[in-house]
C-alpha positions in Angstrom: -12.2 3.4 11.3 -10.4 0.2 12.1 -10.3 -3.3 11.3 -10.4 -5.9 14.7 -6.5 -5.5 15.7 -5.1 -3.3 13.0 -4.5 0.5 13.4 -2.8 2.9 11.0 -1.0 5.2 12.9 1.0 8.0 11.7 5.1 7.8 11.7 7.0 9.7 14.4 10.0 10.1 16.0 9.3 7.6 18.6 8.1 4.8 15.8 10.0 5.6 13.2 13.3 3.1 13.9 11.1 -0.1 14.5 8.9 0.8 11.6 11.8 1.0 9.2 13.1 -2.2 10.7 10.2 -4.1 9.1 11.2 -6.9 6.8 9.7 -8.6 3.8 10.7 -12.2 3.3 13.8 -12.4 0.9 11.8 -13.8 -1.7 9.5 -10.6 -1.9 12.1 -8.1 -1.9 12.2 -7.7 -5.2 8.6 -6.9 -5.4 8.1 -4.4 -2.5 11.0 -1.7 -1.8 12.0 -1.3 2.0 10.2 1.2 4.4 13.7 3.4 4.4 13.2 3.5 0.5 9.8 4.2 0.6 10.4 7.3 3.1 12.9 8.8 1.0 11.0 8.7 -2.1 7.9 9.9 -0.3 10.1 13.0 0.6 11.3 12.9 -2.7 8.6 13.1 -4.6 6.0 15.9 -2.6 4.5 16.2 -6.0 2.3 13.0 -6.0 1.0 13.9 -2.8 2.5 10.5 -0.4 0.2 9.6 2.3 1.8 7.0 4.5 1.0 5.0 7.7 2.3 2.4 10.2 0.5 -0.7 10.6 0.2 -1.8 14.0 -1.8 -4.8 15.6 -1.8 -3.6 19.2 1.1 -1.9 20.3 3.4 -3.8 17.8 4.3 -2.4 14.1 3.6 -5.1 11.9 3.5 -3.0 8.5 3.4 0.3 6.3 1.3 1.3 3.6 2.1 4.3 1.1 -0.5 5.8 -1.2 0.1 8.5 -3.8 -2.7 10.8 -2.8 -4.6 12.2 -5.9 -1.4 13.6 -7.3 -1.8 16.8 -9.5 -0.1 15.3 -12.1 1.4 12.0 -13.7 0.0 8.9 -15.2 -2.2 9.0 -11.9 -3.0 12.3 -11.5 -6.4 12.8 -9.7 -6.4 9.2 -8.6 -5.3 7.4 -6.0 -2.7 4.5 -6.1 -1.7 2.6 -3.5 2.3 2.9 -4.0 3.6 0.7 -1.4 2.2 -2.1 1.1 4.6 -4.0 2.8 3.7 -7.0 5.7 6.8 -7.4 8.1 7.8 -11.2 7.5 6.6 -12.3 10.9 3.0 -11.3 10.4 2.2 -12.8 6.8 -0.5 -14.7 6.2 -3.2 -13.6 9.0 -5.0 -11.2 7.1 -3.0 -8.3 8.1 -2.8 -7.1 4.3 -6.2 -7.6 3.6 -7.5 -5.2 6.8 -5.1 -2.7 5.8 -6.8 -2.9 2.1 -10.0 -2.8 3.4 -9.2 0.5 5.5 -7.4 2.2 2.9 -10.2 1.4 0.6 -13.0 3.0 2.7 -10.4 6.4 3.2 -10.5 6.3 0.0 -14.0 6.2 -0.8 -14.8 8.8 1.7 -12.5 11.2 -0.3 -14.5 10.8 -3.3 -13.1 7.7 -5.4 -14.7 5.2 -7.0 -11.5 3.3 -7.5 -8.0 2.3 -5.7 -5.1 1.7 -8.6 -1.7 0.1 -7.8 0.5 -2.0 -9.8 3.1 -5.2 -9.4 6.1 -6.0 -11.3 5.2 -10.1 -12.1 7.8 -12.7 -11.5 8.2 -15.7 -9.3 6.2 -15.0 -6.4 4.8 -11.7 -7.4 1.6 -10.5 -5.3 -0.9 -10.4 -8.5 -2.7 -13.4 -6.3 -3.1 -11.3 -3.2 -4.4 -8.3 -5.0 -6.8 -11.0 -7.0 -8.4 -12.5 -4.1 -8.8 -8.7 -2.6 -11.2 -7.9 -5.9 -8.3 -5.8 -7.9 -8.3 -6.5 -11.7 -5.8 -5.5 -14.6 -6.5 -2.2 -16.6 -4.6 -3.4 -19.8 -1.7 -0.5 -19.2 1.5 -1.2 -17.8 3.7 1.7 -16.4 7.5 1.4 -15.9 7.3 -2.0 -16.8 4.7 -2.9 -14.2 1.2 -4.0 -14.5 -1.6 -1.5 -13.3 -4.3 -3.4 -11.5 -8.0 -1.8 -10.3 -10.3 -2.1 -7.3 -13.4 -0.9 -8.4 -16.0 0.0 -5.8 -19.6 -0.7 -5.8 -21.8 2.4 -6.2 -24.1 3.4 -3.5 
């Protein structure tokens, strides 16, 4: 199940440094926490059921990606929201994001859902375009100040 020159591969000991070292342009930080942050809050928070990958094209970590798994409980609970995607700076813009989307998406559609949640805090360059372009649409509720978005998939 992988997109031409994206894998998501599991965090180790022996990845775990570079993937951490992935960076967000300064601009964006304010929109996506680091992978260090993300970890800790994974391990933090066992209750909403983190599920978390590297993103690698080849044998280079590019990204990381962060669901909340069908958490048992919560404003989500049962669902599945993707919690944190994050594109290293150097690897923006080739359609890195969208594959990693697109395999998420069909993980979670083989589990069962008809829909992947997340949500973005808006502001000056927030990602509500990205998400747009990738099919996701608001749901009318905000939660902790941020606005929940939908990707709906087709039945069949």
């Amino acid at each position: 199940m992988k997109s031409p020159g994206v894998q998501l591969r599991e965090i180790t000991d022996d990845n775990r440094d570079a993937v951490r070292a992935l960076r967000v342009r300064r601009n964006q930080k304010q929109f996506v926490a680091s992978v260090s942050k993300s970890l800790k809050e994974a391990a933090k928070t066992p209750g909403a059921h983190p599920w978390y990958r590297a993103v690698y094209r080849g044998d280079e970590p590019v990204g990381f990606v962060m669901l909340a798994w069908k958490p048992p409980t919560g404003p989500f609970r049962g669902r599945h929201f993707l919690w944190r995607l994050l594109v290293d700076k150097r690897y923006q813009r080739l359609g890195i994001g969208r594959e990693v989307l697109a395999q998420v998406a069909a993980l979670v559609r083989a589990d069962g859902a008809t829909e992947l949640l997340t949500s973005y805090e808006p502001g000056d360059g927030e990602p509500w375009p990205f998400y747009r372009k990738l099919g996701f649409r608001p749901t009318g509720e905000i939660d902790d100040g941020e606005i929940v978005l939908r990707l709906t998939f087709p039945a069949g």
